[in-house]
C-alpha positions as CSV (number, residue, x, y, z in Angstrom):
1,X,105.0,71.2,228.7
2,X,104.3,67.8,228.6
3,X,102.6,66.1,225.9
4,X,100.8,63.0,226.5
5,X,97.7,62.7,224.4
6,X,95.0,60.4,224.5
7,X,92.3,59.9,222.3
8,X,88.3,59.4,223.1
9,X,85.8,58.5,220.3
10,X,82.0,59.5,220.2
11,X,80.7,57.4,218.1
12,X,83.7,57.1,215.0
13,X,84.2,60.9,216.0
14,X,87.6,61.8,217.8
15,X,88.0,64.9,220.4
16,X,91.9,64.9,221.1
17,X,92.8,66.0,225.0
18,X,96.1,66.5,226.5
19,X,97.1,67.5,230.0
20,X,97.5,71.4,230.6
21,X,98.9,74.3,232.2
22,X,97.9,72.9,236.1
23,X,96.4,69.8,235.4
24,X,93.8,70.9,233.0
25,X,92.9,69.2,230.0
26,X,92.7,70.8,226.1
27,X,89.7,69.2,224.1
28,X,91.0,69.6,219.8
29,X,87.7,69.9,217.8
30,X,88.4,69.4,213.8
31,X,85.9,70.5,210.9
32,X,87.5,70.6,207.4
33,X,90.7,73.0,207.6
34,X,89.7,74.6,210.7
35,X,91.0,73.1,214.3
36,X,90.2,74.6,217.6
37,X,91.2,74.2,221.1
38,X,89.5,74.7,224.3
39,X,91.1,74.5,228.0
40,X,88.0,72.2,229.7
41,X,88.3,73.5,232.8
42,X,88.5,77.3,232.3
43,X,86.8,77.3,228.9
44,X,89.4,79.2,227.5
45,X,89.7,79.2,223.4
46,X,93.3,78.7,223.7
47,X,93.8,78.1,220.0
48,X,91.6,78.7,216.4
49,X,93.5,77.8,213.1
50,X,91.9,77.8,209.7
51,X,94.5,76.2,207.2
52,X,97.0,75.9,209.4
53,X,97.1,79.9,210.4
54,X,96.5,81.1,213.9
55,X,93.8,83.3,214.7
56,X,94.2,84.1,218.3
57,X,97.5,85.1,220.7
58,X,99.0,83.7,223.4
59,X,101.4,84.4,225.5
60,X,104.3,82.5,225.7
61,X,104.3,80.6,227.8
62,X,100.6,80.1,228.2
63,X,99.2,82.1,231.5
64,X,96.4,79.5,232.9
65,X,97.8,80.0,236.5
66,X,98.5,83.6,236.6
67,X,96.9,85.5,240.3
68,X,95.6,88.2,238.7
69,X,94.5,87.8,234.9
70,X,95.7,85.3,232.1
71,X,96.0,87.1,229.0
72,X,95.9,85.0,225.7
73,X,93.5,83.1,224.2
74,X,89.2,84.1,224.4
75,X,88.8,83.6,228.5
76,X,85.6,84.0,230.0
77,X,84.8,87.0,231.9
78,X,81.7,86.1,234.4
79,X,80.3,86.9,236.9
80,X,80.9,90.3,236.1
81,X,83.6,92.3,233.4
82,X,86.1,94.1,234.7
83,X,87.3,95.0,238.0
84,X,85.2,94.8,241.1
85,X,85.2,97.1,244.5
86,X,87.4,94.1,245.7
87,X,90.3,95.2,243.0
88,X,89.1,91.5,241.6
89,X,89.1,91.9,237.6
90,X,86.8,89.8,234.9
91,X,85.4,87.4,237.5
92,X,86.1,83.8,239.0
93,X,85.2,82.0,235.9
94,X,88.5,82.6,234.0
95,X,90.6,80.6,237.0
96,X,88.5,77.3,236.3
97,X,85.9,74.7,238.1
98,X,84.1,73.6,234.1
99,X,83.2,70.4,233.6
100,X,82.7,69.2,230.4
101,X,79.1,67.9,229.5
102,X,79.6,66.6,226.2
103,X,82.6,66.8,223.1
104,X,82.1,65.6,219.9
105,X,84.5,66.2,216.9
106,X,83.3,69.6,216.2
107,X,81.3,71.1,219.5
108,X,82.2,71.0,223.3
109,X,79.4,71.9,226.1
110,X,80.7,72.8,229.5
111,X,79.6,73.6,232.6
112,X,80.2,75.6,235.9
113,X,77.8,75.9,239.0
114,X,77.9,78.6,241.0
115,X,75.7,79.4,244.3
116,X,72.1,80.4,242.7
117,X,73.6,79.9,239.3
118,X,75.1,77.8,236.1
119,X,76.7,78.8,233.6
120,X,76.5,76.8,230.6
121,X,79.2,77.2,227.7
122,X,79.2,75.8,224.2
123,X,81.9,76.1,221.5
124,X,81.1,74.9,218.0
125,X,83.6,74.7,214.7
126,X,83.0,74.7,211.6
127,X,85.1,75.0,208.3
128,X,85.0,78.7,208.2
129,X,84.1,80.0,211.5
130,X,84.2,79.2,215.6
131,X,80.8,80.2,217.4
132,X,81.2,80.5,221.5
133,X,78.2,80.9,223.7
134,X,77.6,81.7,227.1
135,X,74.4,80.6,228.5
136,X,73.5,82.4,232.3
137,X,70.8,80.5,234.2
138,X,69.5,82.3,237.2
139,X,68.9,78.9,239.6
140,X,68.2,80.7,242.5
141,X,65.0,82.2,243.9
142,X,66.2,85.6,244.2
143,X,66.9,88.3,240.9
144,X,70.3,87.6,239.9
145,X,72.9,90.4,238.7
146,X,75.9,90.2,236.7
147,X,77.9,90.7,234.0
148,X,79.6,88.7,231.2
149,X,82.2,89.1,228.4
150,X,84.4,86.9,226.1
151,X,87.7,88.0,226.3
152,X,89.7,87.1,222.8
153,X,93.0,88.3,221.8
154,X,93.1,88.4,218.1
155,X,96.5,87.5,216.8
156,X,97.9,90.7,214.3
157,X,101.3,91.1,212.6
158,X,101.5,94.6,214.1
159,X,98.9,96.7,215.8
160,X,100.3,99.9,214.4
161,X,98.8,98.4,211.0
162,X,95.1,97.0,212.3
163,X,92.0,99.1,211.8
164,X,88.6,98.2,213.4
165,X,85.3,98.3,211.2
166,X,82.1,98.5,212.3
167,X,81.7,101.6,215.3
168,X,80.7,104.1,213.0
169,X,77.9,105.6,214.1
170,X,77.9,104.0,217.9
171,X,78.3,106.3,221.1
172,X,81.3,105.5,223.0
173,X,83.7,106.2,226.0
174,X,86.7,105.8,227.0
175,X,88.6,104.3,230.4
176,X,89.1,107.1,232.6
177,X,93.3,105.7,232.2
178,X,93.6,106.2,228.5
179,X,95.3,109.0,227.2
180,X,93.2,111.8,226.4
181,X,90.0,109.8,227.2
182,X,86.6,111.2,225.5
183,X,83.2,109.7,224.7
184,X,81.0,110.6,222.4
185,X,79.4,109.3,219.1
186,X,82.2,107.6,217.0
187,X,83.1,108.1,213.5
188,X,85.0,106.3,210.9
189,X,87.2,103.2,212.0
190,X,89.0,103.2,214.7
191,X,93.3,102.5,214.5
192,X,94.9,101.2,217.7
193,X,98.1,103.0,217.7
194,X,98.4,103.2,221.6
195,X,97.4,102.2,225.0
196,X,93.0,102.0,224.1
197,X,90.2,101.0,226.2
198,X,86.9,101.9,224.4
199,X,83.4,100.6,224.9
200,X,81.2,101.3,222.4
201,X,77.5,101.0,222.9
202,X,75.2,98.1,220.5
203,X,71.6,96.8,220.7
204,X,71.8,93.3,222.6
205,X,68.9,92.4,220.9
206,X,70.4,92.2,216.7
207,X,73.6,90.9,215.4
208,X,76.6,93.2,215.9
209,X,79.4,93.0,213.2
210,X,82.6,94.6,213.6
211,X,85.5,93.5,211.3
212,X,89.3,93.7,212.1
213,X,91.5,94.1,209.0
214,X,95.1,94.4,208.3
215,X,97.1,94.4,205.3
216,X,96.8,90.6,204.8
217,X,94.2,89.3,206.8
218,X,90.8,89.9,208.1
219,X,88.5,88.6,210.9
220,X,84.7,89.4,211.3
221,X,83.6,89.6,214.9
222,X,79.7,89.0,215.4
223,X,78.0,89.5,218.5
224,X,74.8,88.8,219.8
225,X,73.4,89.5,223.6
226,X,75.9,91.8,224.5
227,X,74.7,95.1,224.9
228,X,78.4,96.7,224.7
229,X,82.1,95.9,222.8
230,X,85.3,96.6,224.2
231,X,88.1,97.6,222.1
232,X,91.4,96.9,223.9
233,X,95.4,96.6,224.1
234,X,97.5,97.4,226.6
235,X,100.6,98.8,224.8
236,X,103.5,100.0,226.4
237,X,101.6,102.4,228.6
238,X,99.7,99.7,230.6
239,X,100.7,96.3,230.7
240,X,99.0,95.0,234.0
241,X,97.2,93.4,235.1
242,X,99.2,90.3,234.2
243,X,102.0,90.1,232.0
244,X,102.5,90.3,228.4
245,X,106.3,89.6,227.3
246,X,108.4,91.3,225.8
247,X,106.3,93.6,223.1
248,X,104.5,91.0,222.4
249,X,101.6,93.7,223.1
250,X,102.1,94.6,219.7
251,X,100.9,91.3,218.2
252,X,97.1,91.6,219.4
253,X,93.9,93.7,219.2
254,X,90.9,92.9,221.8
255,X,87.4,93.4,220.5
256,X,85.0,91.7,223.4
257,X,81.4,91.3,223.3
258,X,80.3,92.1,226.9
259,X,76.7,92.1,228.6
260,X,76.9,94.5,231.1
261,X,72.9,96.3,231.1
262,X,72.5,99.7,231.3
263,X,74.0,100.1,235.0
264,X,76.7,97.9,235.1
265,X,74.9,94.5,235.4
266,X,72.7,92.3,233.8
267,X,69.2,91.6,235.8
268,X,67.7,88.0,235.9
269,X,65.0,87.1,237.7
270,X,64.1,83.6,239.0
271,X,64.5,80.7,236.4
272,X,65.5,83.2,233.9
273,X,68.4,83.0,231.5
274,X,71.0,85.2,229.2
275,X,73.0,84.1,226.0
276,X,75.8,85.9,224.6
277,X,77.7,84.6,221.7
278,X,80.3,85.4,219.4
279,X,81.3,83.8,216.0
280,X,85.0,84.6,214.8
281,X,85.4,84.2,210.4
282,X,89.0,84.5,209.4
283,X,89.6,85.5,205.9
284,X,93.1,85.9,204.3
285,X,93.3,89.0,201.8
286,X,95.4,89.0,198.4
287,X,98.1,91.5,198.6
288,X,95.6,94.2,197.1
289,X,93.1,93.9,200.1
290,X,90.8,91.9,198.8
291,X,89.5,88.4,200.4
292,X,90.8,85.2,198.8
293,X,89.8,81.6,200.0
294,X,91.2,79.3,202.6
Protein backbone atom coordinates (compact mmCIF):
# COMPACT_ATOMS: atom_id res chain seq x y z
CA UNK A 1 0.00 0.00 0.00
CA UNK A 2 1.00 3.24 -0.57
CA UNK A 3 2.30 5.46 1.94
CA UNK A 4 2.15 9.09 1.61
CA UNK A 5 1.61 10.81 4.92
CA UNK A 6 0.81 14.18 5.70
CA UNK A 7 0.70 15.86 8.77
CA UNK A 8 -2.17 18.37 10.26
CA UNK A 9 -1.52 20.29 13.60
CA UNK A 10 -4.37 21.33 16.24
CA UNK A 11 -2.91 23.68 17.91
CA UNK A 12 1.09 22.36 18.40
CA UNK A 13 -0.75 18.86 18.49
CA UNK A 14 -0.17 16.46 15.41
CA UNK A 15 -2.84 13.65 14.21
CA UNK A 16 -0.83 11.75 11.46
CA UNK A 17 -3.23 10.44 8.23
CA UNK A 18 -2.29 8.45 5.33
CA UNK A 19 -4.38 7.18 2.39
CA UNK A 20 -6.12 3.70 2.94
CA UNK A 21 -7.48 0.56 1.81
CA UNK A 22 -10.09 2.42 -1.00
CA UNK A 23 -9.27 5.84 -0.56
CA UNK A 24 -9.81 6.15 3.14
CA UNK A 25 -7.72 7.91 5.39
CA UNK A 26 -5.98 6.41 8.92
CA UNK A 27 -5.93 9.24 11.71
CA UNK A 28 -2.50 8.11 14.35
CA UNK A 29 -3.37 9.39 17.82
CA UNK A 30 -0.15 9.26 20.31
CA UNK A 31 -0.28 9.46 24.26
CA UNK A 32 2.96 8.44 26.09
CA UNK A 33 3.89 4.79 24.82
CA UNK A 34 0.53 4.04 23.47
CA UNK A 35 -0.32 4.82 19.55
CA UNK A 36 -3.65 4.07 17.97
CA UNK A 37 -5.11 4.11 14.58
CA UNK A 38 -8.41 4.65 13.30
CA UNK A 39 -9.82 4.16 9.55
CA UNK A 40 -11.91 7.76 9.34
CA UNK A 41 -14.27 6.60 7.21
CA UNK A 42 -15.33 3.25 8.64
CA UNK A 43 -14.24 3.98 12.22
CA UNK A 44 -12.52 0.94 12.33
CA UNK A 45 -9.62 0.64 15.23
CA UNK A 46 -7.28 -0.74 12.81
CA UNK A 47 -4.30 -0.71 15.11
CA UNK A 48 -3.58 -0.19 19.31
CA UNK A 49 0.12 -0.59 20.46
CA UNK A 50 1.33 0.14 23.95
CA UNK A 51 5.25 0.03 23.83
CA UNK A 52 5.56 -0.91 20.64
CA UNK A 53 3.31 -4.34 21.07
CA UNK A 54 0.21 -4.88 19.09
CA UNK A 55 -3.05 -5.39 20.69
CA UNK A 56 -5.41 -6.11 18.00
CA UNK A 57 -5.30 -8.54 14.58
CA UNK A 58 -5.54 -8.01 11.20
CA UNK A 59 -5.63 -9.75 8.45
CA UNK A 60 -3.14 -9.46 6.05
CA UNK A 61 -3.72 -7.77 3.90
CA UNK A 62 -6.11 -5.44 5.60
CA UNK A 63 -10.04 -6.37 4.46
CA UNK A 64 -11.69 -2.62 4.28
CA UNK A 65 -13.26 -3.57 0.84
CA UNK A 66 -14.37 -7.06 1.52
CA UNK A 67 -18.57 -7.68 0.16
CA UNK A 68 -19.52 -9.45 2.96
CA UNK A 69 -17.56 -8.68 6.34
CA UNK A 70 -13.91 -7.28 7.00
CA UNK A 71 -12.48 -9.14 9.71
CA UNK A 72 -9.52 -7.40 11.72
CA UNK A 73 -9.29 -4.62 13.60
CA UNK A 74 -12.56 -3.30 16.24
CA UNK A 75 -15.34 -2.44 13.24
CA UNK A 76 -18.47 -1.15 14.12
CA UNK A 77 -21.51 -3.25 14.00
CA UNK A 78 -24.68 -0.70 13.68
CA UNK A 79 -27.56 -0.62 12.85
CA UNK A 80 -28.06 -3.86 14.05
CA UNK A 81 -25.38 -7.10 15.10
CA UNK A 82 -25.35 -9.91 13.28
CA UNK A 83 -27.11 -11.09 10.40
CA UNK A 84 -30.34 -9.74 9.16
CA UNK A 85 -33.55 -11.56 7.25
CA UNK A 86 -31.69 -10.03 4.14
CA UNK A 87 -28.55 -12.59 4.87
CA UNK A 88 -26.89 -8.83 5.59
CA UNK A 89 -24.41 -9.37 8.65
CA UNK A 90 -23.24 -6.50 11.41
CA UNK A 91 -24.88 -3.61 9.54
CA UNK A 92 -23.89 -0.83 6.90
CA UNK A 93 -21.76 1.09 9.21
CA UNK A 94 -18.66 -1.18 8.94
CA UNK A 95 -18.48 -0.45 4.88
CA UNK A 96 -17.96 3.47 5.61
CA UNK A 97 -19.76 7.04 4.95
CA UNK A 98 -17.90 8.75 8.69
CA UNK A 99 -16.83 12.00 8.63
CA UNK A 100 -14.52 13.10 10.92
CA UNK A 101 -15.69 15.98 13.36
CA UNK A 102 -12.73 16.77 15.19
CA UNK A 103 -8.82 14.93 15.87
CA UNK A 104 -6.59 16.05 18.19
CA UNK A 105 -3.30 14.17 19.23
CA UNK A 106 -5.05 11.84 21.48
CA UNK A 107 -9.10 11.67 20.68
CA UNK A 108 -10.98 11.49 17.25
CA UNK A 109 -14.93 12.24 17.01
CA UNK A 110 -16.75 10.99 13.90
CA UNK A 111 -19.72 10.93 12.48
CA UNK A 112 -22.33 9.13 10.21
CA UNK A 113 -26.03 10.24 9.34
CA UNK A 114 -28.31 7.93 8.54
CA UNK A 115 -32.25 8.46 7.62
CA UNK A 116 -33.87 9.43 11.22
CA UNK A 117 -30.53 8.90 12.77
CA UNK A 118 -26.61 9.80 13.71
CA UNK A 119 -24.37 8.01 14.98
CA UNK A 120 -21.76 9.73 16.69
CA UNK A 121 -18.33 7.88 17.47
CA UNK A 122 -15.47 8.87 19.66
CA UNK A 123 -12.11 7.17 20.25
CA UNK A 124 -9.77 8.45 23.06
CA UNK A 125 -6.00 7.16 23.99
CA UNK A 126 -4.34 7.34 26.77
CA UNK A 127 -0.98 5.94 28.08
CA UNK A 128 -2.52 2.75 29.31
CA UNK A 129 -5.74 2.21 27.74
CA UNK A 130 -8.00 3.05 24.31
CA UNK A 131 -11.75 4.00 25.26
CA UNK A 132 -14.28 3.74 22.01
CA UNK A 133 -17.85 5.04 22.20
CA UNK A 134 -20.78 4.74 20.22
CA UNK A 135 -23.25 7.43 20.66
CA UNK A 136 -27.05 6.50 18.90
CA UNK A 137 -29.29 9.55 18.41
CA UNK A 138 -32.74 8.83 17.43
CA UNK A 139 -33.31 12.12 14.99
CA UNK A 140 -36.41 11.08 13.67
CA UNK A 141 -39.95 11.48 14.89
CA UNK A 142 -40.79 7.93 15.06
CA UNK A 143 -39.32 5.10 17.92
CA UNK A 144 -36.16 3.98 16.55
CA UNK A 145 -34.84 0.23 16.79
CA UNK A 146 -31.55 -1.28 16.49
CA UNK A 147 -28.78 -2.85 17.50
CA UNK A 148 -25.01 -2.07 18.03
CA UNK A 149 -21.68 -3.86 18.79
CA UNK A 150 -17.87 -3.23 18.58
CA UNK A 151 -16.33 -5.80 16.89
CA UNK A 152 -12.43 -6.23 18.05
CA UNK A 153 -10.18 -8.99 17.32
CA UNK A 154 -7.75 -9.22 20.11
CA UNK A 155 -4.38 -10.26 18.87
CA UNK A 156 -3.14 -13.81 20.89
CA UNK A 157 -0.05 -16.00 20.32
CA UNK A 158 -2.29 -19.01 20.14
CA UNK A 159 -5.94 -19.46 20.99
CA UNK A 160 -5.49 -22.99 22.24
CA UNK A 161 -3.55 -21.05 25.18
CA UNK A 162 -6.22 -17.91 25.96
CA UNK A 163 -8.72 -18.17 28.67
CA UNK A 164 -11.55 -15.58 29.22
CA UNK A 165 -12.33 -14.12 32.83
CA UNK A 166 -15.14 -12.60 33.85
CA UNK A 167 -18.62 -14.95 32.85
CA UNK A 168 -18.78 -16.66 35.89
CA UNK A 169 -21.91 -16.55 37.16
CA UNK A 170 -23.76 -14.96 33.72
CA UNK A 171 -26.48 -16.96 31.81
CA UNK A 172 -25.51 -17.76 28.32
CA UNK A 173 -26.24 -19.50 24.88
CA UNK A 174 -24.77 -20.62 22.28
CA UNK A 175 -25.19 -20.11 18.23
CA UNK A 176 -27.44 -22.71 17.04
CA UNK A 177 -23.95 -23.60 14.49
CA UNK A 178 -21.46 -24.36 17.28
CA UNK A 179 -20.69 -27.66 18.13
CA UNK A 180 -22.67 -29.06 20.75
CA UNK A 181 -24.44 -25.65 21.46
CA UNK A 182 -26.02 -25.23 25.12
CA UNK A 183 -27.08 -22.24 27.19
CA UNK A 184 -27.36 -21.98 30.55
CA UNK A 185 -25.69 -20.19 33.60
CA UNK A 186 -21.86 -20.29 32.95
CA UNK A 187 -19.20 -21.38 35.27
CA UNK A 188 -15.55 -20.90 35.61
CA UNK A 189 -13.62 -19.31 32.60
CA UNK A 190 -14.21 -20.10 29.52
CA UNK A 191 -11.05 -21.64 26.94
CA UNK A 192 -11.62 -21.24 23.19
CA UNK A 193 -10.29 -24.35 21.84
CA UNK A 194 -12.68 -24.53 18.83
CA UNK A 195 -15.17 -23.05 16.54
CA UNK A 196 -17.31 -20.68 19.71
CA UNK A 197 -20.05 -18.31 19.38
CA UNK A 198 -21.31 -17.47 22.94
CA UNK A 199 -23.35 -14.52 24.18
CA UNK A 200 -23.44 -14.11 27.56
CA UNK A 201 -26.00 -11.96 29.25
CA UNK A 202 -24.72 -8.43 31.52
CA UNK A 203 -26.60 -5.45 33.04
CA UNK A 204 -26.34 -2.47 30.51
CA UNK A 205 -26.63 -0.35 33.18
CA UNK A 206 -22.92 -1.06 35.41
CA UNK A 207 -19.40 -1.62 34.16
CA UNK A 208 -18.79 -5.12 32.75
CA UNK A 209 -15.14 -6.49 33.12
CA UNK A 210 -14.10 -9.44 31.41
CA UNK A 211 -10.28 -10.14 31.15
CA UNK A 212 -8.47 -12.18 28.44
CA UNK A 213 -5.14 -13.75 29.60
CA UNK A 214 -2.54 -15.91 28.17
CA UNK A 215 0.68 -17.01 29.33
CA UNK A 216 2.36 -13.58 28.69
CA UNK A 217 -0.06 -11.13 28.31
CA UNK A 218 -3.34 -9.80 29.44
CA UNK A 219 -6.09 -7.41 28.29
CA UNK A 220 -9.04 -6.18 30.40
CA UNK A 221 -12.22 -5.56 28.40
CA UNK A 222 -14.79 -3.08 30.02
CA UNK A 223 -18.08 -2.52 28.82
CA UNK A 224 -20.74 -0.21 29.50
CA UNK A 225 -24.36 0.02 27.70
CA UNK A 226 -24.34 -3.18 26.22
CA UNK A 227 -26.67 -5.42 27.57
CA UNK A 228 -24.84 -8.69 26.06
CA UNK A 229 -20.91 -9.93 25.19
CA UNK A 230 -20.07 -12.13 22.42
CA UNK A 231 -17.34 -14.48 22.74
CA UNK A 232 -16.07 -15.45 19.24
CA UNK A 233 -13.51 -17.19 16.64
CA UNK A 234 -14.18 -18.88 13.85
CA UNK A 235 -11.56 -21.68 13.82
CA UNK A 236 -11.26 -24.11 11.29
CA UNK A 237 -14.87 -25.15 11.43
CA UNK A 238 -16.35 -21.80 10.19
CA UNK A 239 -14.35 -19.33 8.49
CA UNK A 240 -17.04 -17.27 6.58
CA UNK A 241 -18.23 -14.90 6.31
CA UNK A 242 -15.15 -13.25 4.91
CA UNK A 243 -11.83 -14.60 4.93
CA UNK A 244 -9.23 -15.19 7.41
CA UNK A 245 -5.77 -16.56 5.81
CA UNK A 246 -4.16 -19.14 6.27
CA UNK A 247 -4.74 -20.23 10.26
CA UNK A 248 -4.38 -17.04 10.98
CA UNK A 249 -7.76 -17.93 13.00
CA UNK A 250 -5.58 -19.11 15.58
CA UNK A 251 -4.05 -15.74 16.34
CA UNK A 252 -7.37 -14.03 17.73
CA UNK A 253 -10.14 -14.22 20.39
CA UNK A 254 -13.44 -11.84 19.94
CA UNK A 255 -14.95 -10.58 23.07
CA UNK A 256 -17.72 -7.77 21.78
CA UNK A 257 -19.76 -5.56 23.75
CA UNK A 258 -23.14 -5.53 21.98
CA UNK A 259 -26.55 -3.67 22.75
CA UNK A 260 -29.04 -5.75 21.49
CA UNK A 261 -32.37 -5.20 24.28
CA UNK A 262 -34.14 -7.89 25.41
CA UNK A 263 -35.76 -8.88 21.93
CA UNK A 264 -33.15 -8.34 19.55
CA UNK A 265 -33.11 -4.49 19.34
CA UNK A 266 -32.62 -1.57 21.23
CA UNK A 267 -35.92 0.88 21.48
CA UNK A 268 -35.39 4.81 21.16
CA UNK A 269 -37.88 7.03 21.13
CA UNK A 270 -37.89 10.52 19.53
CA UNK A 271 -34.79 12.68 20.52
CA UNK A 272 -33.51 9.93 22.45
CA UNK A 273 -29.97 8.54 22.61
CA UNK A 274 -27.77 5.21 23.47
CA UNK A 275 -23.96 5.03 24.45
CA UNK A 276 -21.99 1.93 24.43
CA UNK A 277 -18.34 1.95 25.12
CA UNK A 278 -15.54 -0.09 25.63
CA UNK A 279 -12.07 0.65 27.09
CA UNK A 280 -9.18 -1.98 26.16
CA UNK A 281 -5.94 -2.04 29.09
CA UNK A 282 -3.05 -4.20 27.87
CA UNK A 283 -0.80 -5.56 30.47
CA UNK A 284 2.21 -7.72 29.79
CA UNK A 285 2.77 -10.57 32.51
CA UNK A 286 6.27 -11.79 33.82
CA UNK A 287 6.89 -15.32 32.91
CA UNK A 288 5.21 -16.43 36.30
CA UNK A 289 1.71 -14.77 35.36
CA UNK A 290 1.94 -12.00 37.09
CA UNK A 291 1.51 -8.24 35.57
CA UNK A 292 4.71 -6.19 35.05
CA UNK A 293 4.75 -2.56 33.63
CA UNK A 294 4.90 -1.15 30.20
Amino acid sequence: MRKTWHVLYFAAIVATLSPGVGGASVVRLASGNATCAVDTATARVMSFCIGGTETLWNADPPQLDAPDWAHGGMPVCWPWFGVNADGAIHGTAWRGGFETQSASRTNLVLRLAASGAILLYRAALSPDALEVTLETRNTGTNEMAFSAGLHPYFRVSERDDVLVHGADGLNFEDDPSCPSPTNGTWRGVIAVTNYLDRIFHVNGNAETVFRLSEPTRRVSVEFLGADAVNVWNPGYEKLCPGTIPGDSWRRFVCVEPIAVGSSGTVSLPPGGTHLLRIRIVPSATDPEGKEKPE
